[in-house]
C-alpha positions, -999 to 999 in steps of 0.1 A, spaced: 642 197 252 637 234 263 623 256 235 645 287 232 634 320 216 658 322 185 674 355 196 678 376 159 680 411 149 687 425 112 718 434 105 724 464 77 705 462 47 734 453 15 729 455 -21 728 425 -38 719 440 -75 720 475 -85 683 481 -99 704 509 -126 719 477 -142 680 458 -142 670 491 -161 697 485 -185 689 450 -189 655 458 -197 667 479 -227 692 450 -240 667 430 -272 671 395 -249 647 411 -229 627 423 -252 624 384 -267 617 367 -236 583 375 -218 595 357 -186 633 375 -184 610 407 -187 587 401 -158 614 386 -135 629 422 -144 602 440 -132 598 421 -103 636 432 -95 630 463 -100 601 468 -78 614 447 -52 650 468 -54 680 451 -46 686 457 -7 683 421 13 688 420 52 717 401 70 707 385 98 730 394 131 729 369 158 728 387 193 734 350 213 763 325 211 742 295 225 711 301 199 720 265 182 726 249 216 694 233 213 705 207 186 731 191 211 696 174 220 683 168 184 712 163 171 737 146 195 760 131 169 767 164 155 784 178 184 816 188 166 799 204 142 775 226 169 810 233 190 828 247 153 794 269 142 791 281 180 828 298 172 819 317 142 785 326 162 806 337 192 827 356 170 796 372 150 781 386 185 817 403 199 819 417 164 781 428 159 783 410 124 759 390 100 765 357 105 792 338 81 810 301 88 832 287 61 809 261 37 803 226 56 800 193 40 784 168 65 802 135 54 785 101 68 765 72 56 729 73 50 701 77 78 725 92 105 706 126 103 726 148 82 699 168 62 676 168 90 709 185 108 711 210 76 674 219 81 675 226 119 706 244 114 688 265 86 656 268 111 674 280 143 698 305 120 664 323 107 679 336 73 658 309 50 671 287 35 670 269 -1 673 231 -5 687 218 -38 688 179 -43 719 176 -59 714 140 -65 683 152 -92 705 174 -110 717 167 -148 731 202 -155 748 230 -139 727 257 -152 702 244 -118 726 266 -96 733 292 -116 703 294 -143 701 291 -180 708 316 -209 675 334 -218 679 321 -251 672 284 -245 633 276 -248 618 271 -213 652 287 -194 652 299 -160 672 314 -133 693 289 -111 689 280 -71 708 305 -59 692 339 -79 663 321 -69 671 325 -35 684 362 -38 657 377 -59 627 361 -37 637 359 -4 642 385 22 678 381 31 712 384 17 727 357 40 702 322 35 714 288 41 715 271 7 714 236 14 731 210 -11 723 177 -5 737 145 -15 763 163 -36 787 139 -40 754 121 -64 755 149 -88 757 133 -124 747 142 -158 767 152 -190 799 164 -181 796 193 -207 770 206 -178 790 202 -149 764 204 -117 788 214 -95 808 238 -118 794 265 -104 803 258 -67 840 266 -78 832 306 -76 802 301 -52 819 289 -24 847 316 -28 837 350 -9 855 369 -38 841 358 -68 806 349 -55 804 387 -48 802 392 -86 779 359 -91 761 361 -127 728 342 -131 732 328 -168 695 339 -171 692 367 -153 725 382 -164 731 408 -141 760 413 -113 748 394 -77 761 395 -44 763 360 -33 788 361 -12 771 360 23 751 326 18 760 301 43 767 266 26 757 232 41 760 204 15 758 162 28 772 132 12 780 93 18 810 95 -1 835 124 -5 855 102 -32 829 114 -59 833 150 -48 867 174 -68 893 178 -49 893 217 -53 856 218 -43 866 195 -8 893 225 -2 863 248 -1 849 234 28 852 229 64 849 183 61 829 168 94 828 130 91 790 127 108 793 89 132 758 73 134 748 83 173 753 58 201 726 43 222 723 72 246 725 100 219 696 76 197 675 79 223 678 116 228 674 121 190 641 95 192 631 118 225 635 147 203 613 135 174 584 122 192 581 158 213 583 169 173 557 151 159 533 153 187 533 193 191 528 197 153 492 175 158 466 175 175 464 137 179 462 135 221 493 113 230 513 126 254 540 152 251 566 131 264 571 94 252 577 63 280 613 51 283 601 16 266 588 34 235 629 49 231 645 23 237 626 8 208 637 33 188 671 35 197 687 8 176 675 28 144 686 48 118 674 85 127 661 85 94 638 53 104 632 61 136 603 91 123 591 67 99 583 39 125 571 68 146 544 79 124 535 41 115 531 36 156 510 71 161 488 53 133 487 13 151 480 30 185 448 49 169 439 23 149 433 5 179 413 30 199 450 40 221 462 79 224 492 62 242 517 44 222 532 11 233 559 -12 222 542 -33 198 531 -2 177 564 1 171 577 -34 163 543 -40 146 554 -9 118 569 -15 85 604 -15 83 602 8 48 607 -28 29 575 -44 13 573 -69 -7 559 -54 -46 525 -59 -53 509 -73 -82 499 -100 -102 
């Protein structure tokens, strides 16, 4: 895979908060009650409320997952339209909210990640599969003992642009007390409108959240409201043929061997991917890592097929007495 340079500029600085209504929050007696809320206040303040929106100056910036990512050509070809259309106009890049639909181990938060990587703007991962309440997105009152601000003013108040790829995955496993919705708050968050006035529960002040770019995954879109499904562009995500497997395995060995210093070879043999091609791109970097470890193990910086095959499969039988 050829490295490109990820070709970015800064678009306009926008306001996300007005640091007049922080000062006036700081004179409210909530703030006054709650040490944190006070700090996170000042922190505003002194930070002010101007984040960067990141204006891409190439349309073929994301060409480089056709190779990681084969089986996620239809979505690459739809995001390379709202990129194409982001460089005639000189604008901050926006795409409609995705949900990557497909069943587990094809690659799709790994996709949301390299998508998030190549765009530049940061990006926030939220494990929707963890969450019990809704107040996770969008924070909790100040007045509840241990409350903080949610994902998303999260993301706002500490990062460094106004447009970074929130990432909600597994959404359609979102569960808890339904008093709590998790995903109530993706109602106004995935509208441009209302997210522009976006309220933190905790925080309490007016946020611009309407330039964050959405990527949520799921197995099943049957567990997901309808009116949250009509916020989003739906890609059904096919597990990758034999020839797009072995790209992706390609793609993760060159991975793992530039980020160590281990002394295999920066390209893997043809034997060692077709091995890997009749897995899961999700097991394929475990029985990767298990083979870098069998080949050392046995005095090799060179892997060969029975690393592979001799690698757990990720089921062991428990141990115990």
């Amino acid at each position: 895979m050829a490295n490109r340079d990820i070709r970015l500029s800064l678009a306009e600085e926008r306001t996300i908060y007005h640091v007049a209504d922080v000062d006036r929050a700081l004179e409210d007696t909530a703030a006054a009650r709650n040490e944190s809320l006070a700090l996170l206040y000042e922190k505003m303040k002194q930070r002010g409320g101007g984040r960067f929106l990141i204006r891409p100056t190439a349309a073929d910036m994301l060409d480089d997952l056709y190779d990681t990512c084969p089986n996620f050509s239809e979505v690459i070809d739809e995001l390379k339209k709202y990129l194409a259309l982001s460089v005639a106009g000189n604008e901050p890049m926006s795409f409609t909210p995705i949900l990557l639909l497909g069943e587990p181990g094809v690659g799709k938060t790994h996709f949301a990640k390299e998508l998030a990587r190549l765009l530049g703007t940061g990006h926030e991962f939220v494990s929707m599969s963890s969450l019990t309440a809704g107040w996770i997105l969008s924070g909790a009152s100040s007045q509840w003992n241990n409350a903080k601000p949610g994902k998303v003013a999260h993301a706002l108040v500490h990062g460094e642009f106004a447009n970074p790829v929130v990432v909600l995955d597994e959404v359609d496993k979102a569960g808890g007390d339904t008093r709590y919705d998790p995903m109530g708050a993706l109602y106004g968050l995935l509208e441009k409108e209302t997210a522009s006035h976006f309220k933190d529960e905790f925080i309490e002040i007016d946020m611009d959240a309407s330039h964050i770019l959405w990527v949520s995954t799921a197995n099943d879109e049957r567990a997901i409201p309808e009116p949250i499904l009509n916020r989003m562009n739906v890609y059904e995500v096919p597990r990758p043929d034999r020839e797009a497997a072995r790209r992706i395995a390609a793609a993760l060995y060159r991975e793992t061997v530039a980020a160590h210093d281990w002394g295999f070879p920066p390209e893997p043999d043809q034997e060692i991917l077709e091995c890997l091609a009749g897995l899961p791109p999700r097991e394929m970097k475990k029985r990767l890592l298990a083979a870098f470890g069998n080949a050392k193990l046995d005095g090799r910086s060179a892997l060969d097929k029975r690393d592979i095959e001799a690698a757990p499969t990720g089921r062991s039988r428990k141990i115990g007495f």
